[in-house]
TIVO-513358 format. One record per residue (C-alpha): residue number from 1; x, y, z. Coordinates in nm, 2 decimals. Example, Ala and Ser with C-alpha at 12.3 -4.5 7.8 and 13.67 -1.06 7.14 Angstrom:
// residues 2
<node nr="1" X="1.23" Y="-0.45" Z="0.78"/>
<node nr="2" X="1.37" Y="-0.11" Z="0.71"/>
// end
This chain:
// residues 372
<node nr="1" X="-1.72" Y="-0.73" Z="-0.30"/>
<node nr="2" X="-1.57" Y="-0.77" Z="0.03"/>
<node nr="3" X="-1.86" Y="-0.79" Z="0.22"/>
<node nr="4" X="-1.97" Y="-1.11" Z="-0.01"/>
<node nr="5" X="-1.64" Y="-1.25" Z="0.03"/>
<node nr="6" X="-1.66" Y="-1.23" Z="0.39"/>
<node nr="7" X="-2.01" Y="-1.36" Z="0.42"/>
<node nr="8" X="-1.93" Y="-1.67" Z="0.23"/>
<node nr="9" X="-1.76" Y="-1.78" Z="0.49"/>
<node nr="10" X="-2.07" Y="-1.91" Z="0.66"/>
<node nr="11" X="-2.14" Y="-2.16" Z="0.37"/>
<node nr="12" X="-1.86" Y="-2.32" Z="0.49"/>
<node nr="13" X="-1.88" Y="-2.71" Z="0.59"/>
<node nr="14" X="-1.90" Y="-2.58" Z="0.98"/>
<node nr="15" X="-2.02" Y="-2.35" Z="1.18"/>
<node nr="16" X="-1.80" Y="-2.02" Z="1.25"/>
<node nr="17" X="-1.82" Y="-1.82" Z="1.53"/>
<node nr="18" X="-1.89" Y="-1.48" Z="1.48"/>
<node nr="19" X="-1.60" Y="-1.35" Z="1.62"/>
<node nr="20" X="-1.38" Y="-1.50" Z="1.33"/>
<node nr="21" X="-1.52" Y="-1.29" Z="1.08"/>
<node nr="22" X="-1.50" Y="-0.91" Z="1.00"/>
<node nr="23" X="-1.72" Y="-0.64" Z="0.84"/>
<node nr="24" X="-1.61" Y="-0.26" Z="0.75"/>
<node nr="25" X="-1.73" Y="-0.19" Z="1.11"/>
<node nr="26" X="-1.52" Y="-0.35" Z="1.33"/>
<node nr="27" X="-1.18" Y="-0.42" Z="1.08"/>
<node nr="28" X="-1.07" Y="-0.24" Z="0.82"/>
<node nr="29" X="-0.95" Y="-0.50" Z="0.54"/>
<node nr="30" X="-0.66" Y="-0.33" Z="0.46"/>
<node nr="31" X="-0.55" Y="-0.30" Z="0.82"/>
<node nr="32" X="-0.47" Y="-0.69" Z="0.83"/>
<node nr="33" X="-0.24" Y="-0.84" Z="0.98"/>
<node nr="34" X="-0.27" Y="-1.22" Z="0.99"/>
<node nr="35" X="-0.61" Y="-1.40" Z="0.86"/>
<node nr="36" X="-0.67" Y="-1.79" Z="0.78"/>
<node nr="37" X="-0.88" Y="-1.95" Z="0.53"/>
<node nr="38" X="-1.00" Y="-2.25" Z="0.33"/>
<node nr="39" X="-0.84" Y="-2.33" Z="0.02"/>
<node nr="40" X="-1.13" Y="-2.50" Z="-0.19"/>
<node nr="41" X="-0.94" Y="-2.53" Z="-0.47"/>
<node nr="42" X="-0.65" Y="-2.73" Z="-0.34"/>
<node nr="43" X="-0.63" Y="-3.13" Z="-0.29"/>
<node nr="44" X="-0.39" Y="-3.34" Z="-0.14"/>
<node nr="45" X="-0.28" Y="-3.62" Z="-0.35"/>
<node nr="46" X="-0.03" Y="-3.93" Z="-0.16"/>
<node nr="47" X="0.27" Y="-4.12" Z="-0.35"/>
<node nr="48" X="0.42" Y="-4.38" Z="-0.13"/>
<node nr="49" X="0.61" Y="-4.71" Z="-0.22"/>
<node nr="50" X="0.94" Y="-4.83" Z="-0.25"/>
<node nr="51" X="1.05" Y="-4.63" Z="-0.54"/>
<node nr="52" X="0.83" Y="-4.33" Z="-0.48"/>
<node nr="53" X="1.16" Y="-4.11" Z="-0.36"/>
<node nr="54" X="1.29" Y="-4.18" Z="-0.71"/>
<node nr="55" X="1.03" Y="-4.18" Z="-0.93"/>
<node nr="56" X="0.96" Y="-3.80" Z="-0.81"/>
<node nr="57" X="1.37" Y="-3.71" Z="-0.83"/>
<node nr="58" X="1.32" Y="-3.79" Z="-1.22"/>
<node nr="59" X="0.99" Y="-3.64" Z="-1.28"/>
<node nr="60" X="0.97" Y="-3.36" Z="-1.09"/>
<node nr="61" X="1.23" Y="-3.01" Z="-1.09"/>
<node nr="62" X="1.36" Y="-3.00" Z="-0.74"/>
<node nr="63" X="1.61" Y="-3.22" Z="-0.53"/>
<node nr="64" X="1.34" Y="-3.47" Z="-0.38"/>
<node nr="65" X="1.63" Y="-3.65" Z="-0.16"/>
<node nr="66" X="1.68" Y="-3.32" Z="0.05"/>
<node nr="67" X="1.39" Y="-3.38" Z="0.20"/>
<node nr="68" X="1.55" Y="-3.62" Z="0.40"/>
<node nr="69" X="1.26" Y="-3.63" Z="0.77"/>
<node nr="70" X="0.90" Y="-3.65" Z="0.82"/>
<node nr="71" X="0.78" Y="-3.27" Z="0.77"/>
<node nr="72" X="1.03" Y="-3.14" Z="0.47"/>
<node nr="73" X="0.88" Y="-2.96" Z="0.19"/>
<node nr="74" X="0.96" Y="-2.81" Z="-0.13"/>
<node nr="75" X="0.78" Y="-2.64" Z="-0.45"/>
<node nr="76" X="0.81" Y="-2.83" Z="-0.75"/>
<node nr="77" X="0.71" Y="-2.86" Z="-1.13"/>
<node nr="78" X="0.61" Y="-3.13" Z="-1.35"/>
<node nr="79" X="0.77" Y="-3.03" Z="-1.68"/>
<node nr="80" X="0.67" Y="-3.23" Z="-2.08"/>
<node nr="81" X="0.90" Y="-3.36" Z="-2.28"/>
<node nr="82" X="0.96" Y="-3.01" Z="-2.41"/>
<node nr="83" X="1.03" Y="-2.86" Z="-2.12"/>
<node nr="84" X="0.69" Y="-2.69" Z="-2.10"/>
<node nr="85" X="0.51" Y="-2.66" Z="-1.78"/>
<node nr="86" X="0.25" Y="-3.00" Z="-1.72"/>
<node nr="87" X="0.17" Y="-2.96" Z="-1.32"/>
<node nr="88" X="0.31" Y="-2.80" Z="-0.99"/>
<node nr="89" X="0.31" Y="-2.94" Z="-0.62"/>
<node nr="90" X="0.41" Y="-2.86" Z="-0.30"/>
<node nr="91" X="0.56" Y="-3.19" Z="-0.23"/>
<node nr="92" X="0.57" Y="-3.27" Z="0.20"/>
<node nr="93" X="0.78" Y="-3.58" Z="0.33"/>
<node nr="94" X="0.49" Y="-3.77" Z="0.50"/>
<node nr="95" X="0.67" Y="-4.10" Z="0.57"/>
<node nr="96" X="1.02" Y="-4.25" Z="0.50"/>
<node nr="97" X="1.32" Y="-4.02" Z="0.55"/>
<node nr="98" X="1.62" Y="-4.06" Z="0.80"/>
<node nr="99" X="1.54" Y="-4.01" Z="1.16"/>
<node nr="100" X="1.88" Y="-3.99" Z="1.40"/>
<node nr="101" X="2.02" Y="-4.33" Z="1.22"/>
<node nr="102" X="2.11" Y="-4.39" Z="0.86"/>
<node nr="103" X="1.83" Y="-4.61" Z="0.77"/>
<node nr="104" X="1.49" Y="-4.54" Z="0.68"/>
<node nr="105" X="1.25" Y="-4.64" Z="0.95"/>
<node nr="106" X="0.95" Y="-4.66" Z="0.69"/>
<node nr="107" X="0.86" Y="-4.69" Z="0.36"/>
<node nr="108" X="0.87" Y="-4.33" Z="0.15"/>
<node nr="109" X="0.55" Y="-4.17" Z="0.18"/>
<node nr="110" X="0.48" Y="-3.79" Z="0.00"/>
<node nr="111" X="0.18" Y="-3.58" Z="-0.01"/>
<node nr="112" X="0.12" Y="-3.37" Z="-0.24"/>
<node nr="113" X="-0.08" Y="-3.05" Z="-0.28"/>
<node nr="114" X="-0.20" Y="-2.94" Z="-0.61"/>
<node nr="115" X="-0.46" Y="-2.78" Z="-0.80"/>
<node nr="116" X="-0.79" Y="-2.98" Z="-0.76"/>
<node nr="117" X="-0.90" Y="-2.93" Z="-1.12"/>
<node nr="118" X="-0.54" Y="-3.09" Z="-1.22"/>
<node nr="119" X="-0.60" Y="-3.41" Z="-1.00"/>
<node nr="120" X="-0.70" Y="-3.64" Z="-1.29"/>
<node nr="121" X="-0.43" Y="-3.52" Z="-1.51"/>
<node nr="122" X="-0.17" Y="-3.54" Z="-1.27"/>
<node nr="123" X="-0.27" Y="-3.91" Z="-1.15"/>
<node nr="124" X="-0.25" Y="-4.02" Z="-1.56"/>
<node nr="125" X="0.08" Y="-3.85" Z="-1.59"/>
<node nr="126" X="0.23" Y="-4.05" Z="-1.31"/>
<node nr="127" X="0.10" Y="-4.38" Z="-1.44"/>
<node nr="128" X="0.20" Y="-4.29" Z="-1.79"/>
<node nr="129" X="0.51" Y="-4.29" Z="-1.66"/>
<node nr="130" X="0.57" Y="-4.47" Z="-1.38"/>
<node nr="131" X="0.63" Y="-4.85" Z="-1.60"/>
<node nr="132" X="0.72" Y="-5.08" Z="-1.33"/>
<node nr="133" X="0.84" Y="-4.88" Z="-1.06"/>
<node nr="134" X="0.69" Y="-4.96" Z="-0.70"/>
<node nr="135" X="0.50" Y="-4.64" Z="-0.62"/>
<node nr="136" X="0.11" Y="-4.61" Z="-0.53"/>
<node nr="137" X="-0.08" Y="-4.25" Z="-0.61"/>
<node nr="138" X="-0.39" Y="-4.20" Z="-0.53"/>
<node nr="139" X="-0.64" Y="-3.89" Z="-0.43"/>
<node nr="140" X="-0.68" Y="-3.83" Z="-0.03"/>
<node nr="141" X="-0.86" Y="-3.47" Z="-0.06"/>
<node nr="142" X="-1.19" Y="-3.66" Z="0.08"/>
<node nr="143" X="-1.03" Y="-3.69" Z="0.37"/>
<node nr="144" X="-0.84" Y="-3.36" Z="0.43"/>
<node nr="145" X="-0.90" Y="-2.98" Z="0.39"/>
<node nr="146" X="-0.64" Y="-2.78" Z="0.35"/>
<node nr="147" X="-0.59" Y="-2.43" Z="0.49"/>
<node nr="148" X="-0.36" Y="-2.09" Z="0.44"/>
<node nr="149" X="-0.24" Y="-1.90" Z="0.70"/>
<node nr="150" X="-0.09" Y="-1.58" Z="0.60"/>
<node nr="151" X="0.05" Y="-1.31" Z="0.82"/>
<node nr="152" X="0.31" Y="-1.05" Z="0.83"/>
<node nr="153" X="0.46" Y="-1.18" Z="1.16"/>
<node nr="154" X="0.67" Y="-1.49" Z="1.14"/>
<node nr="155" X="0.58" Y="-1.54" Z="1.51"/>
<node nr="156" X="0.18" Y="-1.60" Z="1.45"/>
<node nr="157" X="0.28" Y="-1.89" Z="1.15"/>
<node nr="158" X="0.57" Y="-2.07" Z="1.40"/>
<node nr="159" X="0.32" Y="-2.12" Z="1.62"/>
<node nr="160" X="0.04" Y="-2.22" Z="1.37"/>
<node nr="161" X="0.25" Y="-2.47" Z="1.24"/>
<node nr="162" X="0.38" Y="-2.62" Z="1.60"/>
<node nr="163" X="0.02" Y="-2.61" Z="1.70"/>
<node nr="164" X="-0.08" Y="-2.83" Z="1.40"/>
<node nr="165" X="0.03" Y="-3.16" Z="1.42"/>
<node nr="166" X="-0.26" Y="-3.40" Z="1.46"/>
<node nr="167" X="-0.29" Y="-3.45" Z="1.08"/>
<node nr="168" X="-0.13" Y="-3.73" Z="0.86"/>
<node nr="169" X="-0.01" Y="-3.43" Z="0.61"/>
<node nr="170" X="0.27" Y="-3.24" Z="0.80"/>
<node nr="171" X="0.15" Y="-2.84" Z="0.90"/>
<node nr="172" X="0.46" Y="-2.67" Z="0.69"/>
<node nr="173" X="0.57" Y="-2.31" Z="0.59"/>
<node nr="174" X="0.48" Y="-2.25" Z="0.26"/>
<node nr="175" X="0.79" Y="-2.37" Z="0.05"/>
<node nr="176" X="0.74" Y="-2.10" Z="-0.24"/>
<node nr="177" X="0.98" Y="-1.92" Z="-0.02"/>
<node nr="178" X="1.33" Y="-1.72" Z="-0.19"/>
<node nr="179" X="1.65" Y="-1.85" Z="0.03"/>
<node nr="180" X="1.69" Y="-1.62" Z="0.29"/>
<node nr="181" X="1.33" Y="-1.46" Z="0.32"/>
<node nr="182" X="1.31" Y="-1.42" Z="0.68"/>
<node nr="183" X="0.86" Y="-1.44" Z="0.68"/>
<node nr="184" X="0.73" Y="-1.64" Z="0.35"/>
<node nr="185" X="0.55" Y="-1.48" Z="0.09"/>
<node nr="186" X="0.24" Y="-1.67" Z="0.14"/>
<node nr="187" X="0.27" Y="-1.78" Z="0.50"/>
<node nr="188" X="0.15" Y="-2.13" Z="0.61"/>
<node nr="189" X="-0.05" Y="-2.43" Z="0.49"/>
<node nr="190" X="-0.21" Y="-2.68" Z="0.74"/>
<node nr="191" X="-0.43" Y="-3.00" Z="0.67"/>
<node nr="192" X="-0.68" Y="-3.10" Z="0.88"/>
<node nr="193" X="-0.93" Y="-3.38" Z="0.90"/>
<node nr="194" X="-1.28" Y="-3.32" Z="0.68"/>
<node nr="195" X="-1.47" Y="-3.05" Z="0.87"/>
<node nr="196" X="-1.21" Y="-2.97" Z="1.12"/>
<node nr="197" X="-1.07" Y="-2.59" Z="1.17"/>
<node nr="198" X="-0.70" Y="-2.57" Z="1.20"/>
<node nr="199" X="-0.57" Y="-2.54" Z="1.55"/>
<node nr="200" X="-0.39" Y="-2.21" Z="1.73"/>
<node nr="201" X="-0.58" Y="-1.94" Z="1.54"/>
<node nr="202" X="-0.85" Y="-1.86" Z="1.77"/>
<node nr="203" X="-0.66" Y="-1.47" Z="1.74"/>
<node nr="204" X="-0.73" Y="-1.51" Z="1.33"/>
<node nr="205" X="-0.96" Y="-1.36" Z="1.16"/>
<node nr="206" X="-1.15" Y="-1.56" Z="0.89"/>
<node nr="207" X="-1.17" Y="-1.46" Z="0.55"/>
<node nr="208" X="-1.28" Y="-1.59" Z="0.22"/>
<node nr="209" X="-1.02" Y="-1.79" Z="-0.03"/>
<node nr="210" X="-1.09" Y="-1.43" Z="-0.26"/>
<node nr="211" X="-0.91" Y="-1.25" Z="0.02"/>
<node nr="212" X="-0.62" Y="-1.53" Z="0.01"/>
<node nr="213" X="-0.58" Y="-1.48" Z="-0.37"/>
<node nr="214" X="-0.58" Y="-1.14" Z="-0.37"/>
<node nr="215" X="-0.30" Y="-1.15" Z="-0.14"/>
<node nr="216" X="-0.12" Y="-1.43" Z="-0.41"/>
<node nr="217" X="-0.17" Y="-1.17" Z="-0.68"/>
<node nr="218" X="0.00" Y="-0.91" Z="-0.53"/>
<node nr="219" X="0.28" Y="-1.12" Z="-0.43"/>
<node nr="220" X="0.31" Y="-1.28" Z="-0.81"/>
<node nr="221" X="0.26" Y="-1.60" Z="-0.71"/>
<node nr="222" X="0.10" Y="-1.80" Z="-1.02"/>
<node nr="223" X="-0.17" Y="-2.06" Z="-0.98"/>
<node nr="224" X="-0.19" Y="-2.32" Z="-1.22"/>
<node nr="225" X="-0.45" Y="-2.33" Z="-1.45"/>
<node nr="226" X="-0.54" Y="-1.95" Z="-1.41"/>
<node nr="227" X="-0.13" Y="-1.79" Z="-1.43"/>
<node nr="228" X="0.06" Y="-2.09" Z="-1.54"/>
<node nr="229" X="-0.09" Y="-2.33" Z="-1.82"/>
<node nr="230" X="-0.01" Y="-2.68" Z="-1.89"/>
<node nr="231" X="0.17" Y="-2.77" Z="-2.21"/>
<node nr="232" X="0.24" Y="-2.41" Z="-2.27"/>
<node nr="233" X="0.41" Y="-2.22" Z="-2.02"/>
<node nr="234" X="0.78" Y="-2.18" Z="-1.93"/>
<node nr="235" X="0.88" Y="-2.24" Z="-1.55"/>
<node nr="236" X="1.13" Y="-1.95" Z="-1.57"/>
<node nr="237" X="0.90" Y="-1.71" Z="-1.67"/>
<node nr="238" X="0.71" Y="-1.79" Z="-1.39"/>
<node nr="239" X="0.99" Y="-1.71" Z="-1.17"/>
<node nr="240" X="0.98" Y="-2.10" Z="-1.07"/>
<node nr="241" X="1.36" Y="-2.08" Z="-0.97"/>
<node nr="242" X="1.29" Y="-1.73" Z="-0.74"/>
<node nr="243" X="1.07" Y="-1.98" Z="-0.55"/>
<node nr="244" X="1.28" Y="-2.24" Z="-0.48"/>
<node nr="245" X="1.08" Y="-2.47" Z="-0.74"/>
<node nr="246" X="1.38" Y="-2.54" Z="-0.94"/>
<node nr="247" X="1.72" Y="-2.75" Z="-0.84"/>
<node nr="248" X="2.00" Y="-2.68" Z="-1.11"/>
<node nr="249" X="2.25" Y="-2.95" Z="-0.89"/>
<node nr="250" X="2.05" Y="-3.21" Z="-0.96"/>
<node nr="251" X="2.04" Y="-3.53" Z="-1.21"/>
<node nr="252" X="1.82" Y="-3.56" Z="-1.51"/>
<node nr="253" X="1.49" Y="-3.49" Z="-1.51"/>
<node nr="254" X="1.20" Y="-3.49" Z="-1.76"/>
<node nr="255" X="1.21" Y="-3.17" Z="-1.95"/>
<node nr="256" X="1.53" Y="-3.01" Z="-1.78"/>
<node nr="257" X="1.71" Y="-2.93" Z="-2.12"/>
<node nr="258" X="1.48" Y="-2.64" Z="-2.18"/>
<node nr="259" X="1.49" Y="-2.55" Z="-1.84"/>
<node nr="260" X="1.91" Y="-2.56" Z="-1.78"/>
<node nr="261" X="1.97" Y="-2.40" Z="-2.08"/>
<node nr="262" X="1.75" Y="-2.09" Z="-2.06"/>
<node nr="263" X="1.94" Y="-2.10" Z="-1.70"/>
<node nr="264" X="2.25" Y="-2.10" Z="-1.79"/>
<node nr="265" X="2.18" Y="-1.86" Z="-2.11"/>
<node nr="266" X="2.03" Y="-1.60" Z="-1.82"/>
<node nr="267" X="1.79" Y="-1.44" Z="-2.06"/>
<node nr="268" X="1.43" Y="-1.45" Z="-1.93"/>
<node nr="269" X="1.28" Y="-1.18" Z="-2.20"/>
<node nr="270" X="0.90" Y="-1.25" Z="-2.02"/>
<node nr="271" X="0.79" Y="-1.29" Z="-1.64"/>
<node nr="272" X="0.52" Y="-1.30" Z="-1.46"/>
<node nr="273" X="0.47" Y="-1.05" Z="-1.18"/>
<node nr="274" X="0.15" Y="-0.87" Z="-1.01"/>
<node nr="275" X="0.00" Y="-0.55" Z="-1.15"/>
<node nr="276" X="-0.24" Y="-0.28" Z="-1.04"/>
<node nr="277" X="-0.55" Y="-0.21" Z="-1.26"/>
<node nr="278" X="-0.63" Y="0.13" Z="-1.24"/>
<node nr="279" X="-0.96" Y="0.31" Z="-1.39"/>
<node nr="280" X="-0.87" Y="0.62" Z="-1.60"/>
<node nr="281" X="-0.77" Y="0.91" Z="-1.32"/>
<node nr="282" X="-0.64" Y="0.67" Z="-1.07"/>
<node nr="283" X="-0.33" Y="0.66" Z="-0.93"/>
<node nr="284" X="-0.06" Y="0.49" Z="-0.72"/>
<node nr="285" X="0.21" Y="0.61" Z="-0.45"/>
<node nr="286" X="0.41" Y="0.39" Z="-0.63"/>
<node nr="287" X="0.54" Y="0.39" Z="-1.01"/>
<node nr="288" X="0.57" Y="0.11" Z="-1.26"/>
<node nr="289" X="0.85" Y="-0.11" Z="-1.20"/>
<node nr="290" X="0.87" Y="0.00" Z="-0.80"/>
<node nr="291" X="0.92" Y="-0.21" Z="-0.52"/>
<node nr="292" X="0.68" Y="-0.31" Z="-0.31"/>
<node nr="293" X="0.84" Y="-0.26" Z="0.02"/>
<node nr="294" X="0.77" Y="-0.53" Z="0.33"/>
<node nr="295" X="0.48" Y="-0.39" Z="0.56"/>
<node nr="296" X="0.30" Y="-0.47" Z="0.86"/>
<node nr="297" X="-0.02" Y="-0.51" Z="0.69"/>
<node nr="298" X="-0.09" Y="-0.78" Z="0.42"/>
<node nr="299" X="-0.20" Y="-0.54" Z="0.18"/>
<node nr="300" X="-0.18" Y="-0.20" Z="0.08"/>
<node nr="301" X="-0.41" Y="0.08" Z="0.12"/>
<node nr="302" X="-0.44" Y="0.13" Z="-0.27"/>
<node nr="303" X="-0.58" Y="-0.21" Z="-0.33"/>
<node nr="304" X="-0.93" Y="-0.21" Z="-0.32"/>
<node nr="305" X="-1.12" Y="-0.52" Z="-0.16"/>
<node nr="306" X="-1.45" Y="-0.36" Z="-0.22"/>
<node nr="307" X="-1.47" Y="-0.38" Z="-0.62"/>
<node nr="308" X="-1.39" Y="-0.65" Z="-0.85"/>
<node nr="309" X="-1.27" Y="-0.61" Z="-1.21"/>
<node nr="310" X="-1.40" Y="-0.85" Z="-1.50"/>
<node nr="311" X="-1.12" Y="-0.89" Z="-1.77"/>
<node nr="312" X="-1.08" Y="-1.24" Z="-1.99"/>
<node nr="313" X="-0.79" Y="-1.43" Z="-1.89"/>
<node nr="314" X="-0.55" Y="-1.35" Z="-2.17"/>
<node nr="315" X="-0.61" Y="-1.04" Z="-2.28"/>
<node nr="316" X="-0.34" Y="-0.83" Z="-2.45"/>
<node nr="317" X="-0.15" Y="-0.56" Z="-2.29"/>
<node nr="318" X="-0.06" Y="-0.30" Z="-2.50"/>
<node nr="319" X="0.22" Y="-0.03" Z="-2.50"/>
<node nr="320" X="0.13" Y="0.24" Z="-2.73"/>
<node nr="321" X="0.00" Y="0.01" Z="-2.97"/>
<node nr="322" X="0.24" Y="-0.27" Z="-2.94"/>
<node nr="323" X="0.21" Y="-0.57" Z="-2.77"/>
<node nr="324" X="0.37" Y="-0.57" Z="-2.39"/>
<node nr="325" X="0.18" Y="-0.87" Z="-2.23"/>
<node nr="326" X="-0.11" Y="-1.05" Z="-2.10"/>
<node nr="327" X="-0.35" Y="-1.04" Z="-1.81"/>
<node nr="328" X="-0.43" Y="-1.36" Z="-1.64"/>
<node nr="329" X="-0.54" Y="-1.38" Z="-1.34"/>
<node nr="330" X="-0.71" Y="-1.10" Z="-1.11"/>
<node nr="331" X="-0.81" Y="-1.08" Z="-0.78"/>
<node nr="332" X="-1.00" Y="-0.70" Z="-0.73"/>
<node nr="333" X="-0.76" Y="-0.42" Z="-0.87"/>
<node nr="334" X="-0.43" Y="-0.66" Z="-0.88"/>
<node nr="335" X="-0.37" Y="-0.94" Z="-1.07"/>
<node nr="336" X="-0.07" Y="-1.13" Z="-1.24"/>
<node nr="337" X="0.04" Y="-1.08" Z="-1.60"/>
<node nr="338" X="0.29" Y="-1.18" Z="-1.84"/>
<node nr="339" X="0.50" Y="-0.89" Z="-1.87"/>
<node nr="340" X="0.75" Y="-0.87" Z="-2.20"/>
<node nr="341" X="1.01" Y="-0.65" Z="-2.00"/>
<node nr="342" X="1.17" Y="-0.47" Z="-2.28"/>
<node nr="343" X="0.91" Y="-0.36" Z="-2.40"/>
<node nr="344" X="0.65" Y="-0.26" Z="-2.09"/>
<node nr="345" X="0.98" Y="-0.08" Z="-1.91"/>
<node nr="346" X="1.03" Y="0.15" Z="-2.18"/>
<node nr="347" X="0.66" Y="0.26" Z="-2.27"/>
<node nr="348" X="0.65" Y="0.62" Z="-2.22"/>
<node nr="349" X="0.26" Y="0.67" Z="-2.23"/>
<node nr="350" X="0.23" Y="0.35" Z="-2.01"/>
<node nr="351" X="0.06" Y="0.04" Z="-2.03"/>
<node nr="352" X="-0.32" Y="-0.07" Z="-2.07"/>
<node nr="353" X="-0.58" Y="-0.30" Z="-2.07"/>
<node nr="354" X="-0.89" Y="-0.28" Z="-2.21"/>
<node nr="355" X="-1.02" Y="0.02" Z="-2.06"/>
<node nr="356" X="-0.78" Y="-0.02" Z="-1.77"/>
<node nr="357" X="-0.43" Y="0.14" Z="-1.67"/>
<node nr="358" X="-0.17" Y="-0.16" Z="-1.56"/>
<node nr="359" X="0.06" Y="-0.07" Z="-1.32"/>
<node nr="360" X="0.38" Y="-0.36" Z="-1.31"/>
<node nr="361" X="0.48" Y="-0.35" Z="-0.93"/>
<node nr="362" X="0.80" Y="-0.55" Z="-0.84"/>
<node nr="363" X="0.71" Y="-0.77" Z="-0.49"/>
<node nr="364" X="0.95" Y="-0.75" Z="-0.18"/>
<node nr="365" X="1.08" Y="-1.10" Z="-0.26"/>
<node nr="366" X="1.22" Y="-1.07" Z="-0.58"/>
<node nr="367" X="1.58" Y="-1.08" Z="-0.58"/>
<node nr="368" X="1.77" Y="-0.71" Z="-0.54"/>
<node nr="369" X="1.99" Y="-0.81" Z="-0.81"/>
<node nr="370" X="1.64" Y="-0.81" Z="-1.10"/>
<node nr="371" X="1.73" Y="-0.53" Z="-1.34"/>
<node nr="372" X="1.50" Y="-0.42" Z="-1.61"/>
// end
C-alpha cells in the first residue's frame, strides 16, 4: 500500500524530515509532479585503464567513443555470443575524454550503474573476457547511493543535475531517453556519498523506490532481472534501440549479428510495453493499444497506488484461449509484459491474466511511426 511505501522511507540510512514525505492528507499521490528517491537496487560499478574505452566499444551495444567529456552517458547492453541479452548499464564518462584540446588529459575512467543482484555476474563477464587488455573493474556501490529524480518539468531535473556535482559519478539525465524527447522518460539519476541526500531538492517530495517503479512500469522501461533476463531475452523486444541503448553505426561487437539483422529485417513480432491490470468491472478512459498522452502529473488517475496485485513473474496472457504474452514485472495495477502483437491487437474479447483484465497502453515516447 501507499501508505507503507511512504513510511518506509524512514528506514532509510538517515534521518528525513517530515516535510519530505506525504500521506493521503496533505498530497494526493496521483497529483505528483516531481518526487526523488533511493534506488536500493542499483550499484555503481568503475572500469578505468588504458584500454577501458575499447574494451567497452567491443563488448557493449552503443558507440562508447561518443562519449567523448567528463559527464557523457549512454544506455547500453551486454549481449552472449548469441545475441541474447547478458547485462545492461548506464555507462557515465567519469575520467578520460577530450577537454578543449585533442588529447586526453587522463586516463579513461567509466562508471557504471547496473542491477545490484547482477554485480558478480557482470564483474566475471568482463574478466572472462577482458584477456590482456589494460582495464581495472571493480565494485564502488559501498561508497555511493544512487538516487532518481523524476518529474514532469524538465526545469526541476536541469537544476537537480547542475546542483549535483560534488560526487565522483557525474549527476546525468537519464540516458534511456528516445532522440528528440524534450523531458526523459525517467528523469534524473544522481550519486552521492554513503548516507548523503542528493542536493537541490528541498521542494521534492520523498517517496519509496515502489513509487519509482511504478512510475518505470507505466513508462515500459524493463529492469533486468524482473523484465529482461539474462541468456534469454532479445534487446529489440525490449525496445533497447527506442532507448537509445543500441548504435547500428558502429564496429563489431559481441553478439551484434542477432541484433543487426533483426534490425535490418524490421520485424519485431514481440515487445515489451506497460499494461493495466484491471479486476473484473473495471475500466479505463483509455483502450488497448492507446496512447498515453504526456501530462503534468507522473501518473494517471486510474493507477491505483493504494493496492498491490500478486501475479508470478511469467505468467501467460491469454487471448481467447491462445497465447498473447507474459506478465513480468508489476508495480500496483501496471506492470510490463511481453506482448505478441498480432495476436493481443486483434483479440476481440480482450486479453487476461489470471483473474485479471490486461490493458496494453502504448507510452508517450514510443515512436509515432509504431503501427500494430
Amino acid at each position: 500500500p501507499i501508505m507503507a511505501a511512504i513510511r518506509a522511507t524512514s528506514a532509510l540510512r538517515r534521518p528525513i524530515p517530515t516535510r519530505r514525505l506525504f500521506s493521503s492528507e496533505n498530497l494526493n499521490p496521483n497529483q505528483l509532479k516531481s518526487c526523488f528517491s533511493m534506488l536500493d537496487h542499483m550499484s555503481v560499478v568503475r572500469i578505468r585503464g588504458e584500454d577501458a574505452e575499447k574494451f567497452l566499444q567491443g563488448f557493449t551495444t552503443n558507440n562508447v567513443p561518443s562519449l567523448s567529456q567528463v559527464g557523457h552517458s549512454q544506455y547500453s547492453l551486454w549481449l552472449n555470443q548469441r545475441g541474447r541479452y547478458m547485462h545492461d548499464s548506464i555507462i557515465i564518462r567519469a575520467g578520460g575524454g577530450f577537454g578543449s584540446g585533442e588529447k586526453k588529459e587522463e586516463e579513461d575512467e567509466f562508471h557504471l550503474l547496473c542491477e545490484r543482484s547482477s554485480v558478480a555476474a557482470l564483474l566475471n563477464h568482463i574478466k572472462k573476457f577482458k584477456f590482456r587488455s589494460k582495464v581495472l573493474s571493480e565494485d564502488i556501490s559501498d561508497t555511493l547511493d544512487v538516487w532518481s529524480v523524476l518529474s514532469t518539468d524538465i526545469g526541476v531535473l536541469n537544476l537537480v543535475v547542475e546542483g549535483n556535482t560534488a560526487c565522483t559519478t557525474p549527476s546525468i539525465f537519464d540516458p534511456r531517453t528516445p532522440a528528440g524527447s524534450t523531458v526523459p522518460p525517467l528523469g534524473a539519476l544522481v550519486c552521492t556519498p554513503k548516507g548523503s541526500l542528493p542536493q537541490a531538492v528541498d521542494e521534492l517530495v520523498q517517496v519509496d523506490a515502489s513509487i519509482y517503479d511504478a512510475y518505470r512500469c507505466l513508462q515500459g522501461i524493463p529492469r533486468s532481472g524482473v523484465d529482461l533476463f539474462r541468456e534469454d531475452s532479445l534487446i529489440l523486444e525490449a525496445n533497447a534501440d527506442w532507448l537509445s541503448g543500441v548504435s547500428f553505426s558502429k564496429g563489431c561487437y559481441l553478439g551484434q549479428e542477432l541484433t543487426a539483422r533483426s534490425h535490418h529485417t524490421g520485424v519485431i513480432r514481440k515487445r515489451l510495453m506497460p499494461v493495466a491490470l484491471l479486476r473484473g468491472g473495471e475500466r479505463l478512459p483509455i483502450s488497448a493499444f492507446e496512447r498515453l498522452e504526456a501530462s503534468d502529473f507522473l501518473f494517471p488517475e486510474w493507477l491505483d497506488l493504494e493496492t498491490e496485485i500478486d501475479i508470478p513473474s511469467g505468467e501467460s496472457i491469454r487471448a481467447g484461449g491462445k497465447a498473447a504474452g507474459k506478465l513480468f514485472g508489476t508495480s500496483f495495477n501496471v506492470g510490463i509484459a511481453q506482448v505478441r502483437l498480432k495476436e493481443a491487437s486483434t483479440a476481440t474479447d480482450g486479453l487476461v491474466c489470471m483473474e485479471y483484465d490486461v490493458v496494453p497502453i502504448i507510452p508517450s515516447w514510443w515512436p509515432d511511426s509504431f503501427t500494430l
